[in-house]
N, C-alpha and C positions, 0 to 999 in steps of 0.2 A: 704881615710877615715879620714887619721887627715887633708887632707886640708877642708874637712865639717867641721869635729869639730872649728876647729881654726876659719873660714869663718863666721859660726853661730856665736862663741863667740864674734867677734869683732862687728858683726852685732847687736848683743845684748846688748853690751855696749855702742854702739856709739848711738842706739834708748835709750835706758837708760836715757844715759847723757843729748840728745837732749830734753826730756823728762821731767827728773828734771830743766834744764835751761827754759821750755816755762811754769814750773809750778810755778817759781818763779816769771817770768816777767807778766806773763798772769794772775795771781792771784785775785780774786774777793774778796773785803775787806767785812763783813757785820760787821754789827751792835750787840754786843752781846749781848746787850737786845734784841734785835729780837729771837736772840737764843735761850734764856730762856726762852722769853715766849712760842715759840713752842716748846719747851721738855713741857712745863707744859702741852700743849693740849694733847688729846687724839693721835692723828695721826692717825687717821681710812680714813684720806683725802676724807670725805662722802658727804662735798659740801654742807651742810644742813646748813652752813651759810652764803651762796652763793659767794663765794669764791670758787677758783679752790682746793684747799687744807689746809693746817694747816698754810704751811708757808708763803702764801698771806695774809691768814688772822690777823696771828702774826703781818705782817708787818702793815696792817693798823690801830691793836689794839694799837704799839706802838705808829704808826702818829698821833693816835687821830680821823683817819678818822672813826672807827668803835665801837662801847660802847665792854666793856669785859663781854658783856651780849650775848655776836651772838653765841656761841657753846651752841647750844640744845644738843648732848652728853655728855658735861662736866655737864650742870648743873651749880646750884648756887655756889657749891663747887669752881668750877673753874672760875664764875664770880668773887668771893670774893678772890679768891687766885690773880686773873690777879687785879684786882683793887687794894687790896694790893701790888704787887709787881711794879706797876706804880705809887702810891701813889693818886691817887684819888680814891672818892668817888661814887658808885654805887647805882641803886636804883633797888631792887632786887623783889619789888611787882609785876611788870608786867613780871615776869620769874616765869613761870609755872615748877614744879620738880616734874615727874612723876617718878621718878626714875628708876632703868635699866630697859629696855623693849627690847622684838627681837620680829621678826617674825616667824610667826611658819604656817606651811604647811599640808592644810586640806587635804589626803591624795587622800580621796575617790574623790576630785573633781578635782585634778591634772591632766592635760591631757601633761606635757610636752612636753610645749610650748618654752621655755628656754630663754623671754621675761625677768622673774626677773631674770634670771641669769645674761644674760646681762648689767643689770641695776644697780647690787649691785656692789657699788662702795669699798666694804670689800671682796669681793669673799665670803660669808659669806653661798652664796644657791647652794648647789652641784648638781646636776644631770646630765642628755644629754639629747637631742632631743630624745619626746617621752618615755621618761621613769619619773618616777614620785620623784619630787625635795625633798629635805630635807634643812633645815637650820643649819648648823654650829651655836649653841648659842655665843659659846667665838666669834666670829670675829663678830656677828651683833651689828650694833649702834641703831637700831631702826630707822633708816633715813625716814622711808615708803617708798622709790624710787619703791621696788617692787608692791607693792600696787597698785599705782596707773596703772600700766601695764601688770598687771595679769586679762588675758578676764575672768575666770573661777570664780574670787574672791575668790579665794583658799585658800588665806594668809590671815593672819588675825595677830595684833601687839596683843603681851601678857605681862604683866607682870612678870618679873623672880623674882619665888619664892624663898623665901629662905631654902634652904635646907643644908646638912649635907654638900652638894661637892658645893655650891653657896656661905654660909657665910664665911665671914671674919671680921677682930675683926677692928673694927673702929680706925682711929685714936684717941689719946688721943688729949683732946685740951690745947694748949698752954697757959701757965701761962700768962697774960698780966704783 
């Protein structure tokens, strides 16, 4: 019994060590503007600005390669926050602000099918094969991905109302 013990512990420290030393040498440096600007984004990684995720996208926002107009869930909020924070200028007329929408699940016509489930890139539409789906509001972005893969046309994008458990108190805006 203590040669287990002692055998595991040495095993566990010598992986440890090996561990710590290929995390220092092995180390991937990034860019901390890159980092910033993906903490600003939403993170829902919905693909809706055809990018694999938040942090592709970040990176091309930084290069230049992409305007800080491509996240449809952020909105202009979040164009005007990434162009301030890169220091140029945006042009914010041809960005539509619907503002928050989800999808919502016409019950009677649901034949789960589990097509949008699969598809929502937030896990956002709960059910199983053959039982009838529901949407999680907090995790949807509004992406439409399910939409357009629903045979039944079941779903349909809503506007979220504001209600007593939806509002919250805006931010204040900053002195110039």
């Amino acid at each position: 019994m203590v040669t287990a013990i002692l055998s595991l512990t040495v095993l566990g420290l010598t992986l440890g060590l090996v561990l710590g030393i290929a995390a220092r040498y092995l180390k991937v440096d990034t860019d901390p503007l890159i980092m910033e600007v993906e903490s600003m984004m939403p993170g829902s990684q919905c693909g809706q600005c055809g990018f694999p995720g938040c942090s592709p996208a970040a990176a091309a926002v930084v290069a230049g390669e992409a305007p800080p107009t491509l996240c449809p869930p952020g909105g202009r909020e979040l164009a005007q926050r990434l162009a301030n924070k890169l220091g140029i200028k945006v042009d914010l007329s041809c960005m539509e602000d619907t503002g928050p929408i989800t999808a919502h699940v016409r019950e009677e016509n649901c034949i789960g099918c589990t097509r949008c489930y699969k598809v929502c890139p937030t896990d956002a539409i709960m059910g199983g094969p053959k039982q009838i789906h529901s949407v999680f509001k907090a995790a949807c972005t509004g992406c439409k991905a399910c939409i357009d893969v629903c045979p039944t046309e079941c779903l349909q994008i809503e506007p979220v109302l504001t209600t007593l458990t939806t509002w919250y108190m805006p931010k204040p805006a900053l002195a110039a």
